[in-house]
N, C-alpha and C positions, 0 to 999 in steps of 0.2 A: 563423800557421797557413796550412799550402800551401791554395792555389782549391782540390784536389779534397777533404781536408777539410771545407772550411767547405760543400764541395755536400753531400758525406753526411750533415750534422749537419743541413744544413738540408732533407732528406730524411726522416731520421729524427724532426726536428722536425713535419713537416706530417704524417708518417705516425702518430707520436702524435694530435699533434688529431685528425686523423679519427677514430682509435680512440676518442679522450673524448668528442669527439661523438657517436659510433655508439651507444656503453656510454649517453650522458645521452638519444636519442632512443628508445632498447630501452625504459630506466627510466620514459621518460614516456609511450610505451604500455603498458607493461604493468600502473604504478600508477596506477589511475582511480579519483580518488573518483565515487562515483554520487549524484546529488540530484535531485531530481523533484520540481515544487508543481504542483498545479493553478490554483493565481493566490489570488486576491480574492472574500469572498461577495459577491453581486450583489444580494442585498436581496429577489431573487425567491422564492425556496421557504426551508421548512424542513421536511425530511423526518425521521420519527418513527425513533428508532435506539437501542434500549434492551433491555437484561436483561431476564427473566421475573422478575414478580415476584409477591405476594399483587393479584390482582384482576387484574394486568395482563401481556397476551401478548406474548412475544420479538417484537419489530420489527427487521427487518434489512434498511436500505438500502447497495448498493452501487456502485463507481464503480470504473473501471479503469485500468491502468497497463499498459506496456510494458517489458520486460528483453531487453536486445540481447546480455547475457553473464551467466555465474552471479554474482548478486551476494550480499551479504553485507548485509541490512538491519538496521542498528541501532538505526535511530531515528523513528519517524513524528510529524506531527502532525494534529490534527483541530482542527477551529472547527465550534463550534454555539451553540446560543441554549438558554440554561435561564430558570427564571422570572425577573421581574422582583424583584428582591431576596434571588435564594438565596444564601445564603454559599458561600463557595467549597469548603469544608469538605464540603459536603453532596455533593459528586461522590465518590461511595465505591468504584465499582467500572468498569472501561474493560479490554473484553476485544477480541483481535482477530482478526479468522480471514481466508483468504485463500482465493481459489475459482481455478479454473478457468473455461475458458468454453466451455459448452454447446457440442456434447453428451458433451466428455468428465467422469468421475465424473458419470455421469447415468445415467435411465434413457432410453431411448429407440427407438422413439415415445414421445414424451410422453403424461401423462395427458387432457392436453385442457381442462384446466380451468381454460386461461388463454389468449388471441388467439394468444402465439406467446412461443415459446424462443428463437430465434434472436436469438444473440450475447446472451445471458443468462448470470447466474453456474450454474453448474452445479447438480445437485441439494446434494452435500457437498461440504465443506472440503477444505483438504489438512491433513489432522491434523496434520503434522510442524511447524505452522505457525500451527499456535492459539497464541496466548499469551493472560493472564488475568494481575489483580492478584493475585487469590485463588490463583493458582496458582504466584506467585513470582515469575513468565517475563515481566513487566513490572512498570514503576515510573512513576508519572506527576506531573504537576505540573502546576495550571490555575491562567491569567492570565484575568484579566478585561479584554475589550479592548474593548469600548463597554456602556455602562451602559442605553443603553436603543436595541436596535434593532430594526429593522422589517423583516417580512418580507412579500410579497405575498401570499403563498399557503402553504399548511402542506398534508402530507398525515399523518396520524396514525392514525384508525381506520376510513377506506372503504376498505377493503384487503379486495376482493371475488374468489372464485370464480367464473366462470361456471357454470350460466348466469343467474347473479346479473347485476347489476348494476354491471360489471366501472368504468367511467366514472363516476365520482362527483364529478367535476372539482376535488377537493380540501377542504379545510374552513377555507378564507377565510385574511386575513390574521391578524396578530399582530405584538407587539412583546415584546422579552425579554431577557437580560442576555447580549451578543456574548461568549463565553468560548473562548482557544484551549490546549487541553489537548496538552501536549509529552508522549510516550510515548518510555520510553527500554525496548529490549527487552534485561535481565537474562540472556537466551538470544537471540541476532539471529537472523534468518530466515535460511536459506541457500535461494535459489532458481533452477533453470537457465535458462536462454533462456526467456523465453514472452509468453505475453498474461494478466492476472490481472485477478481484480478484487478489492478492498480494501475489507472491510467492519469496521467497527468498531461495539462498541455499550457504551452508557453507562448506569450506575444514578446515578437522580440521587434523594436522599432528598425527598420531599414535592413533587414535579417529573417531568419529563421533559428530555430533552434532543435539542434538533433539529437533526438535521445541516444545516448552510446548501449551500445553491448557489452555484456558480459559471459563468461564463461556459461554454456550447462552441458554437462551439469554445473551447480555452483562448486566453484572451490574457494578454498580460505583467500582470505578471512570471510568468504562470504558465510551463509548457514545452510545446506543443501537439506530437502528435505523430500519424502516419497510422494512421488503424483506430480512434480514440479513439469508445469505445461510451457510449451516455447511461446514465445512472442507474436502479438497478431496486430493488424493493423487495417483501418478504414478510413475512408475520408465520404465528405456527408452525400457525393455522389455512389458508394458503396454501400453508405448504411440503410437499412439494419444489421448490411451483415458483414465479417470480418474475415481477412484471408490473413496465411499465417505468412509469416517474412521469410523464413525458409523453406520452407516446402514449399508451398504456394508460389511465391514473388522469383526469388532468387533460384531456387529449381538446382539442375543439375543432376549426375549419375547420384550423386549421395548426397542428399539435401544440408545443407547445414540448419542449426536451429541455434536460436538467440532467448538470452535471459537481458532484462536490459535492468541498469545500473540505479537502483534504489536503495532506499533503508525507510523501517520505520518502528517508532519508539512510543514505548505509554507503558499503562498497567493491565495485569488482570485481574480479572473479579471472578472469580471459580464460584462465588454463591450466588449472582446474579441470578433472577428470576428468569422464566423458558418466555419469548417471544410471542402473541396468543394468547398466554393463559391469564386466569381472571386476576393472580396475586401479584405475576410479575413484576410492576411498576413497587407495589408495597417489598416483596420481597428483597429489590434489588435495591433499594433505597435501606433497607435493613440492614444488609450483606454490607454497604459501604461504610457504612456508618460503625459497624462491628470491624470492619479491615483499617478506615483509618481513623479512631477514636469518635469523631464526629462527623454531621454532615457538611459544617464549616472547612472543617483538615481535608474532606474527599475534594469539596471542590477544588480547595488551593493544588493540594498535589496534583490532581489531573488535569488543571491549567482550564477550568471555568474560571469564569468571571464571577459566579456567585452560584450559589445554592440554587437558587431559583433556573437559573442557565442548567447544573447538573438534573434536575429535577425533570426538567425540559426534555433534553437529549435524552433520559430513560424513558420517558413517556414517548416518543420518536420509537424509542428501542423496541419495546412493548407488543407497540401495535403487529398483530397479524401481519 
């Protein structure tokens, strides 16, 4: 083979690689799986986080997350403490809803009938993004992960109004059976860029179930991240509006504040279309089909049921 051959093969060789490198760095930003924990309970609080039911009012505590792109969430978990000997059976019902944060989906000025909103979950949900057993949109499975654990502090039913008695500093410790419930959502969330907060709540038969705390800031193994807001909580004689668990409830010379104990797992879609705009549903239906070969391959890995389902959930995504 003449030298100026073996140059151009070995030009055409190096200009290959590049390209397979280029094509394998595109591939590894553009496929990002997303996962998020907030870590380990810390044994400090368990906060009340349960269904309406005969005798007993909707409790909703929540905790919050960050999204640096639209993601695709398929899978959460939650850890809390039910009684001391409930079968596991007896967890019947795990719904989940996802908010905003104050002041939008709100009203505002506020009513007044709490210290303060700020960096609170909004007044309402973001409908597109409730899921329920009862309603299909999730499936769940609960591990018993310590048989008898101790919490410092529980907040359950001082969940006050001003100009009540907003400070009730909690209703003491407890100990109870550490349970971590894997939620796999049947219909995954699709949500754009933002700040949220992550509220979950549980029917437990002959029980309640107490969301545990965790460290904040977060620490490992959790993933701590800037703007991370503490813990808040209402029940539906409270709402619209939310008081925070430490500052608020539990009080004291230096307030404590609470992250409470979640994870949640999916993909993201960096090309997805902007929410609002005319293309978005085409674009973002593009984007997936470009990230995982087909629109068939997007739905499986993202844990639709079928194309038609993902097709769905973007058009949800979409709207203004």
């Amino acid at each position: 083979m003449s030298k100026t051959r073996r140059l151009m093969r070995s030009k055409l060789s190096l200009t290959g690689a590049r390209l397979a490198f280029g094509m394998w760095v595109a591939t590894s930003l553009w496929a990002a799986p997303f996962s998020f924990t907030t870590g380990t309970p810390d044994s400090l609080l368990g906060a009340l986080s349960r269904r309406a039911s005969a005798g007993k009012l909707e409790t909703e505590t929540a905790d919050d997350f960050i999204l640096q792109q639209t993601t695709v969430i398929r899978q959460a978990t939650i850890i809390g403490l039910v009684p001391l000997g409930t079968p596991l059976e007896n967890i019947k019902e795990v719904e989940i809803e996802v908010y905003h944060v104050f002041p939008l989906d709100s009203a505002n000025p506020p009513s007044g009938n709490v210290p303060s909103r700020n960096n609170s979950p909004s007044d309402v949900e973001i409908d597109s993004a409730t899921r329920a057993k009862s309603s299909g949109t999730l499936g769940f499975s609960a591990a018993a992960v310590n048989a008898n654990f101790f919490v410092g502090n529980t907040v359950v039913n001082g969940i006050n109004k001003l100009p009540g008695n907003v400070t009730t500093h909690g209703e003491g410790s407890t100990a109870g059976e550490e349970v971590e419930i894997t939620i796999t959502f049947t219909s995954p969330l699709v949500l754009p860029p933002g700040h949220y907060f992550f509220r979950p709540e549980v029917q437990v038969t002959a029980g309640d179930f107490l969301y545990l705390s965790v460290p904040r800031p977060i620490l490992s193994p959790g993933n701590p991240f800037v703007g991370d807001l503490q813990a808040w909580i209402r029940n539906s004689n409270l709402a619209p509006d939310w008081l925070r668990i430490g500052t608020d409830i539990i009080g004291g010379t230096t307030p404590p504040t609470f992250n409470m104990a979640f994870s949640l797992t999916g993909e993201t879609v960096p090309q997805a279309g902007t929410p609002g705009q005319a293309n978005c549903h085409g674009q973002s239906i593009s984007a997936l089909a470009q990230q995982f070969g087909s629109p068939d391959s997007a739905a499986g890995t993202l844990g639709f049921s079928s194309v038609k389902s993902l097709q769905g959930a973007f058009k949800l995504f979409c709207e203004p």
